[in-house]
MARLOKE-135687 format. One record per residue (C-alpha): residue number from 1; chain; x, y negated, z. Coordinates in steps of 0.2 Angstrom, whole numbers, plus 2048, in hexadecimal, padded with zeros to 3 digits. Layout:
+-----+-----+-----+-----+-----+
| seq | mol |   X |   Y |   Z |
+-----+-----+-----+-----+-----+
| NUM |   A |   X |   Y |   Z |
...
+-----+-----+-----+-----+-----+
//
This chain:
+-----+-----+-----+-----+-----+
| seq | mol |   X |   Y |   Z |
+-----+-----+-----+-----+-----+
|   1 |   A | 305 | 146 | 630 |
|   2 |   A | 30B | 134 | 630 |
|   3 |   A | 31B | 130 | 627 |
|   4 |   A | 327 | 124 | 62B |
|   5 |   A | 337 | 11E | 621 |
|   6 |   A | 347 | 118 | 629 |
|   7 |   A | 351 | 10B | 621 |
|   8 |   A | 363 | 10A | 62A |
|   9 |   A | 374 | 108 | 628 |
|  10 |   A | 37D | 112 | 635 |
|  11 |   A | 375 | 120 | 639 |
|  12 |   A | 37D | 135 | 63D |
|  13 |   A | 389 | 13C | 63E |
|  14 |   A | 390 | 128 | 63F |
|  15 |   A | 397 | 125 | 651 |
|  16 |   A | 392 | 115 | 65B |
|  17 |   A | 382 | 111 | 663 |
|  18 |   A | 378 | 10D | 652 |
|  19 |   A | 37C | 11E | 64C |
|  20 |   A | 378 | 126 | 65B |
|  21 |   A | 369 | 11D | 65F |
|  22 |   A | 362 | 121 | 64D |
|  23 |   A | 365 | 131 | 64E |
|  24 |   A | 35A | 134 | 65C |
|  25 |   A | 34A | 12B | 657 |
|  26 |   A | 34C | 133 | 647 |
|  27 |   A | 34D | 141 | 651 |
|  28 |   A | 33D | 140 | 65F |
|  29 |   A | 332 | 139 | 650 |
|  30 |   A | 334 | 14A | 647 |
|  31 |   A | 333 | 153 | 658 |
|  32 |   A | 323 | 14B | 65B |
|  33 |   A | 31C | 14F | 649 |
|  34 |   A | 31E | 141 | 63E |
|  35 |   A | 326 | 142 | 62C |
|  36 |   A | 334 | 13A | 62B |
|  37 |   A | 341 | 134 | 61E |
|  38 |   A | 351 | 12B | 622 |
|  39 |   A | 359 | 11F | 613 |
|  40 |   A | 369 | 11C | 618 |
|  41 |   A | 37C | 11A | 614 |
|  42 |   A | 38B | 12A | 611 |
|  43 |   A | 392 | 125 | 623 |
|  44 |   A | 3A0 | 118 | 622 |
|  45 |   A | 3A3 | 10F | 632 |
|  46 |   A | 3AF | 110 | 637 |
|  47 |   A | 3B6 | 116 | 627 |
|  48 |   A | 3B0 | 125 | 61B |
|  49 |   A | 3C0 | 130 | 61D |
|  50 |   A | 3B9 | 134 | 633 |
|  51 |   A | 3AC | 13D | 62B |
|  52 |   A | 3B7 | 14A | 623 |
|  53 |   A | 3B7 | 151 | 634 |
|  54 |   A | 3AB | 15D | 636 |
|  55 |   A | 3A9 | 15A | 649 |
|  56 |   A | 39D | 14B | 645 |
|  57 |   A | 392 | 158 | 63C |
|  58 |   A | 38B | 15F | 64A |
|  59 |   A | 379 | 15E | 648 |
|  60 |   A | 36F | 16B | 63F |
|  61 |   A | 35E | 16B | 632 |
|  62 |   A | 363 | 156 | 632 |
|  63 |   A | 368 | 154 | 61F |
|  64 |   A | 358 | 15A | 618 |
|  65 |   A | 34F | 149 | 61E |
|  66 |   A | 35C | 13E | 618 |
|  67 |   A | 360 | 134 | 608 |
|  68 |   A | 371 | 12E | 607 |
|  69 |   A | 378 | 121 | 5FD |
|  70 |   A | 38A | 11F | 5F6 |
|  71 |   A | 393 | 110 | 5FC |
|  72 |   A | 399 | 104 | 5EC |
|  73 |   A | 3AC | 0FA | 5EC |
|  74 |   A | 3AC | 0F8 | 5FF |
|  75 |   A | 3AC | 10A | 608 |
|  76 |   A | 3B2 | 107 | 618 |
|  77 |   A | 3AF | 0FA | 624 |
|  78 |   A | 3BF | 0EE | 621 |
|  79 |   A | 3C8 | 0E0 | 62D |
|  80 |   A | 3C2 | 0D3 | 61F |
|  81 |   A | 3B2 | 0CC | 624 |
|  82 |   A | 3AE | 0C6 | 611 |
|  83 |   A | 3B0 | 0D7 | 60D |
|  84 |   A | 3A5 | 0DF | 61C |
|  85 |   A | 39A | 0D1 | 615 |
|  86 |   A | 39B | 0D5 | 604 |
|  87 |   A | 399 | 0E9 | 60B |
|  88 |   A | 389 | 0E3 | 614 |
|  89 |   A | 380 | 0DC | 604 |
|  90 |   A | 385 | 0E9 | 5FA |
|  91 |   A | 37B | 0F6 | 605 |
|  92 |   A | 36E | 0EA | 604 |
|  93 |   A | 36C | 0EB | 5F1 |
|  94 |   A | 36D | 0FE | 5F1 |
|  95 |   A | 360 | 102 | 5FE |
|  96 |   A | 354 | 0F5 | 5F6 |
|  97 |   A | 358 | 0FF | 5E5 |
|  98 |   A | 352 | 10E | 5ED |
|  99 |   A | 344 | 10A | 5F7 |
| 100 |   A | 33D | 103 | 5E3 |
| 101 |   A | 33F | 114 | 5DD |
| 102 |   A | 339 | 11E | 5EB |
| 103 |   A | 326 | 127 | 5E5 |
| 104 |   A | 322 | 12B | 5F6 |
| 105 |   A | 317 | 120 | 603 |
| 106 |   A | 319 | 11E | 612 |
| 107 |   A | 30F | 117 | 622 |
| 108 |   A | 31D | 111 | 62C |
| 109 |   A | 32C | 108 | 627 |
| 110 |   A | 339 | 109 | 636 |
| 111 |   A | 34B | 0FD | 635 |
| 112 |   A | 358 | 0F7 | 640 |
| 113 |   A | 364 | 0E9 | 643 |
| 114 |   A | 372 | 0E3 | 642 |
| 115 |   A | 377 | 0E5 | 632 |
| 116 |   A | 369 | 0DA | 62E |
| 117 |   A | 36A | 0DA | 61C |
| 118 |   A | 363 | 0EC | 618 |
| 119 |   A | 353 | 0E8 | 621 |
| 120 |   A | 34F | 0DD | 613 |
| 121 |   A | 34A | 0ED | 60B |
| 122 |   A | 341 | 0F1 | 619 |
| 123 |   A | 337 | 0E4 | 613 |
| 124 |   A | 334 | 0E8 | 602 |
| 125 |   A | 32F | 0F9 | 608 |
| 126 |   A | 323 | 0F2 | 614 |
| 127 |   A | 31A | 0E8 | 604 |
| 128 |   A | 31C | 0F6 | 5F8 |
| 129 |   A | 317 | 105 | 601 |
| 130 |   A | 308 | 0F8 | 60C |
| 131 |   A | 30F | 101 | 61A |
| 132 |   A | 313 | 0FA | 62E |
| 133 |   A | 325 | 0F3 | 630 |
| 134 |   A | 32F | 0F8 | 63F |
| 135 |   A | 33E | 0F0 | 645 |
| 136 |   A | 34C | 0F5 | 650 |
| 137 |   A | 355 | 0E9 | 657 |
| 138 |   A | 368 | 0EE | 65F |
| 139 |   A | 370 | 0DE | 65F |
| 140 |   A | 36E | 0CD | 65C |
| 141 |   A | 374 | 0C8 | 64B |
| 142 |   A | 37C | 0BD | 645 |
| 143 |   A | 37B | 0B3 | 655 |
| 144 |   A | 389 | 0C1 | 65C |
| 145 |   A | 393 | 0BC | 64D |
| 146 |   A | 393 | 0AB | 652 |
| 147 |   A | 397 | 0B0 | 665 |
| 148 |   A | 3A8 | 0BB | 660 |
| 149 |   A | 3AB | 0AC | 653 |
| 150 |   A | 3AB | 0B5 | 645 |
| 151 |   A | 3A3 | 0AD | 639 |
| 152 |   A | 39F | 098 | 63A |
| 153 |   A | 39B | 097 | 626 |
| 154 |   A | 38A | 08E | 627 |
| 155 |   A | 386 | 095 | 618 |
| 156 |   A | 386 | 0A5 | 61B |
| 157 |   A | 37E | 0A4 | 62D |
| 158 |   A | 370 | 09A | 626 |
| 159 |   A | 36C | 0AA | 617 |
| 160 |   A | 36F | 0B4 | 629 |
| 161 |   A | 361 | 0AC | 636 |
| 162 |   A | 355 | 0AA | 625 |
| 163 |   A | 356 | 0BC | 623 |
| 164 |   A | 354 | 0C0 | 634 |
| 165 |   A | 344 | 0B3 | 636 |
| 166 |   A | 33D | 0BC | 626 |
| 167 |   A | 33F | 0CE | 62F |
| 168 |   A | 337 | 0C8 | 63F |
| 169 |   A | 328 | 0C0 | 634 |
| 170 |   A | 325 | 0D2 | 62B |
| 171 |   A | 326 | 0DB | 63B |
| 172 |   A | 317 | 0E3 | 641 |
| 173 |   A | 320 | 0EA | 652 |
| 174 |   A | 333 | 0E5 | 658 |
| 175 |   A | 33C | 0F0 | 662 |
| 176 |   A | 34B | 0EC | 66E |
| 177 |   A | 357 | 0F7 | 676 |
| 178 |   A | 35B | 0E9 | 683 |
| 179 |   A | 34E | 0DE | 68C |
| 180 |   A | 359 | 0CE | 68C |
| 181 |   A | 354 | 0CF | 678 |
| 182 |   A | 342 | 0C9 | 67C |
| 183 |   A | 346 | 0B8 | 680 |
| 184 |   A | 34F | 0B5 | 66F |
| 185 |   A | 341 | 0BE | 666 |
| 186 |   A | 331 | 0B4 | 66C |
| 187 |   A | 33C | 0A6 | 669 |
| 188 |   A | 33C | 0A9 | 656 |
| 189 |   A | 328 | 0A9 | 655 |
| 190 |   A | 325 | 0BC | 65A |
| 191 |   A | 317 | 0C2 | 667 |
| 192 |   A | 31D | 0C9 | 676 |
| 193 |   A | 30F | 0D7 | 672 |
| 194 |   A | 318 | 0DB | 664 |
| 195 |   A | 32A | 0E1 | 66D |
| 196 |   A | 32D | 0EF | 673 |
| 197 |   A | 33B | 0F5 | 67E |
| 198 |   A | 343 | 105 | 67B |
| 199 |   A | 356 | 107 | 682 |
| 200 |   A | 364 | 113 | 679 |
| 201 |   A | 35F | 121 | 685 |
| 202 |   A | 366 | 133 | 688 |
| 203 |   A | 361 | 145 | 681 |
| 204 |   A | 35E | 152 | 691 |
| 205 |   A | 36F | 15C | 689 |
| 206 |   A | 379 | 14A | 68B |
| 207 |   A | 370 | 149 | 69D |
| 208 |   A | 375 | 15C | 6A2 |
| 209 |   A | 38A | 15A | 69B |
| 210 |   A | 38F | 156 | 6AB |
| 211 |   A | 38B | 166 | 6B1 |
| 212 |   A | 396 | 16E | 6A7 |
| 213 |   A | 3A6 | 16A | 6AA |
| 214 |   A | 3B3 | 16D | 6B9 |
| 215 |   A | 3B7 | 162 | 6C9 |
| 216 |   A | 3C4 | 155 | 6C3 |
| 217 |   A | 3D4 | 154 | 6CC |
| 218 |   A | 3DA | 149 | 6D6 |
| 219 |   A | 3ED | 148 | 6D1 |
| 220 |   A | 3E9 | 139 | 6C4 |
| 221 |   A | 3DD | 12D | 6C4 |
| 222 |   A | 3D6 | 12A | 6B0 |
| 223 |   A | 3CC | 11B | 6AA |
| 224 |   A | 3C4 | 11D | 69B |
| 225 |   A | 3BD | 112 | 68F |
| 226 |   A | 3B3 | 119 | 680 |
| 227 |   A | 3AB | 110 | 671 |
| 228 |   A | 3AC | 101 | 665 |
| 229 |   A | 3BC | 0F6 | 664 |
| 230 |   A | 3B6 | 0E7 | 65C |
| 231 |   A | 3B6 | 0D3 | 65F |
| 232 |   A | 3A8 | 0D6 | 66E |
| 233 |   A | 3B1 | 0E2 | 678 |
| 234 |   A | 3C0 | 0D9 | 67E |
| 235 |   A | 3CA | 0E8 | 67F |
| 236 |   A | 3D9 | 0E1 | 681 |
| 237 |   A | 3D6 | 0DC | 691 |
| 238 |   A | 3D7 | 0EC | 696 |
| 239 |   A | 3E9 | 0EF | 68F |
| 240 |   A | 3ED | 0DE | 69E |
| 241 |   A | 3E4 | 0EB | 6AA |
| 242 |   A | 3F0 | 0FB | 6A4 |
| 243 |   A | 400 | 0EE | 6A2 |
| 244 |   A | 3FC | 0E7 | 6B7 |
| 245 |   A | 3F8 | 0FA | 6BD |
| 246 |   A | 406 | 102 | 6B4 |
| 247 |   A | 411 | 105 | 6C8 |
| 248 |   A | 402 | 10C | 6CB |
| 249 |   A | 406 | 11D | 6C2 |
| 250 |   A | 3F9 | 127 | 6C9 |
| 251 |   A | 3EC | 11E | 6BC |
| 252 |   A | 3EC | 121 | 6AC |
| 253 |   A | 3E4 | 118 | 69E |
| 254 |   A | 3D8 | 11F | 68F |
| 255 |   A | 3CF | 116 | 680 |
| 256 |   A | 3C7 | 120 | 675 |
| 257 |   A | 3C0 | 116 | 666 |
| 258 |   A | 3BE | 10F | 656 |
| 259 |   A | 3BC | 0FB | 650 |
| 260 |   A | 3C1 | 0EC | 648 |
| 261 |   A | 3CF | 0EB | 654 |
| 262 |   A | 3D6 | 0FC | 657 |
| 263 |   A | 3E6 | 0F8 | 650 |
| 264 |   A | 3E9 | 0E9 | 657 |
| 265 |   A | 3E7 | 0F2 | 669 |
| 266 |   A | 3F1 | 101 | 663 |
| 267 |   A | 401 | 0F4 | 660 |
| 268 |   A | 3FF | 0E9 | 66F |
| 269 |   A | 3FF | 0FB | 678 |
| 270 |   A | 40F | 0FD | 670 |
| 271 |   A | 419 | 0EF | 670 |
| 272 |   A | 414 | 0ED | 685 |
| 273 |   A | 41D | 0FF | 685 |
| 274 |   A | 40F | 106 | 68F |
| 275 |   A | 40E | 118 | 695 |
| 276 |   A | 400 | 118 | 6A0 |
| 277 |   A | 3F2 | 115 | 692 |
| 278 |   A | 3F0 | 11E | 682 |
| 279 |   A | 3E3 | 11B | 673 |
| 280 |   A | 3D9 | 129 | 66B |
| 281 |   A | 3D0 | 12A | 65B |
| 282 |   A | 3BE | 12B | 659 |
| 283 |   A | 3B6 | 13B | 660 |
| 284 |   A | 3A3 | 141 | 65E |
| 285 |   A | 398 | 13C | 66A |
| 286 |   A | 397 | 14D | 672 |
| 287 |   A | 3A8 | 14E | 677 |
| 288 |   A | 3AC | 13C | 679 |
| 289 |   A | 39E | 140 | 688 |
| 290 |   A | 3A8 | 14C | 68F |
| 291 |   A | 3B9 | 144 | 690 |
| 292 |   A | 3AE | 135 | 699 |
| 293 |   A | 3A9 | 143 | 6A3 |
| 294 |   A | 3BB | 14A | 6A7 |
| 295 |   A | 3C0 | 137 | 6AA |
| 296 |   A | 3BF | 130 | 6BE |
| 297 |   A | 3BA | 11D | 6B6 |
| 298 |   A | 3B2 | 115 | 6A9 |
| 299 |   A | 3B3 | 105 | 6A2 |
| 300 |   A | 3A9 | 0F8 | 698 |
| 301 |   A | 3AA | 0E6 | 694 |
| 302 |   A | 3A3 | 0D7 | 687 |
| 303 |   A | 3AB | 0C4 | 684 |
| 304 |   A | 3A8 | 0B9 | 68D |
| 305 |   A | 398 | 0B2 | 682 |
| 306 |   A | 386 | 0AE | 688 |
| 307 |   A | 380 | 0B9 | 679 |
| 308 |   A | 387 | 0CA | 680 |
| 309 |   A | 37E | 0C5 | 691 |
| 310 |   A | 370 | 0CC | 687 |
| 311 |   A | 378 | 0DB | 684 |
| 312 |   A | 379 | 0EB | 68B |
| 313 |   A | 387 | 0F9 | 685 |
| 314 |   A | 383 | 10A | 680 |
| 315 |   A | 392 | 110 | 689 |
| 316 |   A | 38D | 109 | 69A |
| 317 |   A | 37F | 117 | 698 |
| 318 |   A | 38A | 123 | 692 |
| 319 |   A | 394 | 120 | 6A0 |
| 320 |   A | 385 | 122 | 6AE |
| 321 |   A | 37F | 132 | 6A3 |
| 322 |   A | 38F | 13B | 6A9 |
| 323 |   A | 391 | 133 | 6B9 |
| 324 |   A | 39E | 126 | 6BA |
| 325 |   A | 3A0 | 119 | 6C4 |
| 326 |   A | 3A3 | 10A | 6B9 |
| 327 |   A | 3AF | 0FB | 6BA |
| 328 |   A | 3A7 | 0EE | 6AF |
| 329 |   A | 3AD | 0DE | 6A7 |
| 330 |   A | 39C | 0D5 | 6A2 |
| 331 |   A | 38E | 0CC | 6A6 |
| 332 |   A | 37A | 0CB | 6A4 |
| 333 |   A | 373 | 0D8 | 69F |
| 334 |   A | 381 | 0E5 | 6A2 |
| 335 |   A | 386 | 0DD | 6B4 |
| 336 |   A | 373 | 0DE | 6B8 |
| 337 |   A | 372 | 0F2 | 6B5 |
| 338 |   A | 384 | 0F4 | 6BC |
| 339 |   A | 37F | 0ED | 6CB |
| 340 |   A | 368 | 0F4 | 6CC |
| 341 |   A | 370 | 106 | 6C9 |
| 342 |   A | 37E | 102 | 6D5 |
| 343 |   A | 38A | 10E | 6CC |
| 344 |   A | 399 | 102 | 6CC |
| 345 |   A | 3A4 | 0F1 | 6CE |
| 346 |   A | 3A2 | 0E3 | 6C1 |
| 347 |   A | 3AF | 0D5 | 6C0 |
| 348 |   A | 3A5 | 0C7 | 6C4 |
| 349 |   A | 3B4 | 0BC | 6C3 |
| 350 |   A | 3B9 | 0C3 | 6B0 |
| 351 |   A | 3CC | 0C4 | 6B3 |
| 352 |   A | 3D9 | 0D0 | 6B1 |
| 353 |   A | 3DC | 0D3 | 6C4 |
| 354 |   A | 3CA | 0D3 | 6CA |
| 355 |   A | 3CA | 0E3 | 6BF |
| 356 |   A | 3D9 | 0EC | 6C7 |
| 357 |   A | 3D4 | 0E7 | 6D7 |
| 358 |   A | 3C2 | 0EF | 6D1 |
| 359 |   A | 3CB | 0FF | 6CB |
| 360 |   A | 3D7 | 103 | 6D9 |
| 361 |   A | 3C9 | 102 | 6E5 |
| 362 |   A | 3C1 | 10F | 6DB |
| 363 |   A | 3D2 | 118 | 6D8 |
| 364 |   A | 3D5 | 11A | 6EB |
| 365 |   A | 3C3 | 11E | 6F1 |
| 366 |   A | 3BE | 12E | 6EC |
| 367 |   A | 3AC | 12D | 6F4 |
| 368 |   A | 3A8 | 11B | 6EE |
| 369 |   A | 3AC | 124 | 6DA |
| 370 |   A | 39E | 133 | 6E1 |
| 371 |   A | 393 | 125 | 6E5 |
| 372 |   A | 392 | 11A | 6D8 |
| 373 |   A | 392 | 128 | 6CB |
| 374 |   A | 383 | 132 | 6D1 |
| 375 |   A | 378 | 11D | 6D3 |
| 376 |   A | 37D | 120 | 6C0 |
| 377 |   A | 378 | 12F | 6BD |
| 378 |   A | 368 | 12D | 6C6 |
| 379 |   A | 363 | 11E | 6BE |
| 380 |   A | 367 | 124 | 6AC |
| 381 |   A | 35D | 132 | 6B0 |
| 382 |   A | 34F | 128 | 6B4 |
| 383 |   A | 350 | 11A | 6A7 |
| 384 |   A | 359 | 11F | 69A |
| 385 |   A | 353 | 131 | 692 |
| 386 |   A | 34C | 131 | 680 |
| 387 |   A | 33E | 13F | 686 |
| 388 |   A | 337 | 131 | 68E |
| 389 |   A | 33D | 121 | 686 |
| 390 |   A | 336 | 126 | 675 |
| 391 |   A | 324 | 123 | 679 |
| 392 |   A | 328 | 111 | 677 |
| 393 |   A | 32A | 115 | 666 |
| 394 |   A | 31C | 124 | 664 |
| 395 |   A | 30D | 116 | 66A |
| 396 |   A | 313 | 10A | 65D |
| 397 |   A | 30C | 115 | 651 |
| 398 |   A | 300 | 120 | 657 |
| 399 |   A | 2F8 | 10E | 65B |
+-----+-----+-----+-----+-----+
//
């Protein structure tokens, strides 16, 4: 039995796409007999105290593969970028004092980015152990932390792209969960042989929710955003969006979410005195699925930056796995799914009243929703299932 050790930051009962994502190709690697052993952190993001919640410990037999490491001064993931930075390298240390005490061998060493900095033990494991080194790349990093602006200390971006040229070197096989990373990759000296594609996908339970649940009525129209609130999502845009549509008091407004700039949302709610929109804490992922699914439209949107063209959201397949149609404020990559599934509008435009226009059509047409929803739901079901997706992953290593 081969064995393979995985050295990540975020991984269950974490919420977000990294979690998620992780979880699953733990996951399908033990479904498809291999031995596996997950080195990762007590879950923290988007702080520690979430995870006193036993909802997001819905997962059974999962602890016995996992070693968990206790976060040091910086539990949480704070507003101060020096100390997210300082949290970052932290981790760093204690997973590279781990991996120099671990006994055991193993044959593959599997990590993931961003955060870049705890693949450098990655790294290490890869030389002490004389094992293959597999990378999972999510996002582009740190060239997203220039696009949202936060950080233009030259310093510290030129430590970030040397670690990142040093990961790619030591990586035996890359993989990507969005094709427009490719480009980028090769760019930095890596083989095109030596990517692999493999998209955040969807377990056959995720693909049956739908099924589930009653017909929604008609008496309000809800529009649902679910997921990270941060510097790349530009969700205040959507409070424009709720503040322009409020005289139309049959739609309603959700977020449900988590993020650098939660708070920030929450009080510009309040001080526009709106009634129409309303923000939610964090839910797990099985029924932040369903309250997409109760919802009658889903939203999604990046800035305005070339390097989220590259991008494309977890939530835009979340979206399609319970069969919404989506509006959606992006481009690149997302527009170009958007529009190949032809489950939804995108504000090509990128302004506040292309989006209202884009929801109200939605709102008023019953059948165009129907439509749009079931293109999603096809094409997710079709594209985007780990069953199937994870052999991308099983021929790395059984080559």
């Amino acid at each position: 039995m081969k064995s393979v050790l995985m050295i990540v930051q975020n991984f269950y009962p974490e919420i977000g796409s990294a979690g998620n994502r992780l979880k699953n190709v733990y996951l399908n690697l033990k479904q498809n007999g291999y031995d596996v052993t997950v080195l990762t952190m007590k879950p923290s993001y988007p702080n520690q105290n979430l995870y006193q919640d036993e909802q997001f410990w819905d997962e059974k037999d999962i602890e016995k593969d996992i070693v968990r490491l206790q976060p040091g001064k910086i539990k949480s993931y704070t507003s101060s970028k020096w100390n997210r930075l300082f949290h970052y390298m932290e981790t760093m240390i204690l997973f590279i004092w781990k991996v120099m005490t671990l006994k055991k061998k193993y044959d593959y060493v599997f990590v993931s980015t961003p955060p870049i900095f705890p693949s450098v033990a990655g790294m290490i494991a890869k030389k002490k152990m004389k094992a293959s080194l597999i990378t999972d790349v999510r996002d582009l990093w740190p060239e997203s932390l220039i696009g949202v602006g936060v950080f233009a200390n030259k310093r510290i971006l030129k430590i970030a792209y040397l670690f990142e040229k040093m990961l790619f070197q030591h990586s035996d096989k890359i993989i990507i969960n969005s094709p427009g990373f490719r480009e980028y990759i090769v760019s930095k000296g890596v083989g095109d042989d030596n990517i692999q594609f493999i998209p955040n996908s969807l377990t056959a339970e995720e693909i049956d929710i739908r099924k589930t649940l009653p017909p929604l009525s008609e008496k309000r129209i809800k529009v649902i955003y679910t997921g990270n609130i941060g510097l790349a999502q530009d969700v205040s845009k959507l409070i424009e969006v709720a503040e322009k549509l409020k005289t139309h008091i049959f739609i309603e407004f959700t977020i449900i979410g988590y993020g650098f700039r939660k708070k920030e949302i929450e009080e510009a709610i309040l001080k526009k005195g709106l009634r129409n929109i309303k923000l939610i804490d964090a839910r797990n992922r099985r029924v932040t699925l369903q309250e997409i699914s109760s919802s009658h439209i889903a939203y999604v949107s990046l800035v305005e930056k070339d390097v989220f063209h590259k991008v494309l959201p977890g939530k835009i397949i979340d979206y399609m796995c319970v069969g919404k149609p989506i509006v959606g404020d992006v481009a690149g990559r997302a527009q170009e799914i958007i529009g190949e599934a032809q489950c939804g509008l995108v504000a090509e435009e990128r302004n506040v009243e292309q989006i209202c226009r884009h929801i109200l059509t939605l709102a008023e047409n019953k059948q165009l929703r129907k439509a749009y929803g079931e293109n999603g739901y096809q094409y997710a079901k079709q594209h985007f299932q780990w069953n199937q997706n994870i052999q991308g992953l099983l021929n790395i290593l059984e080559a």
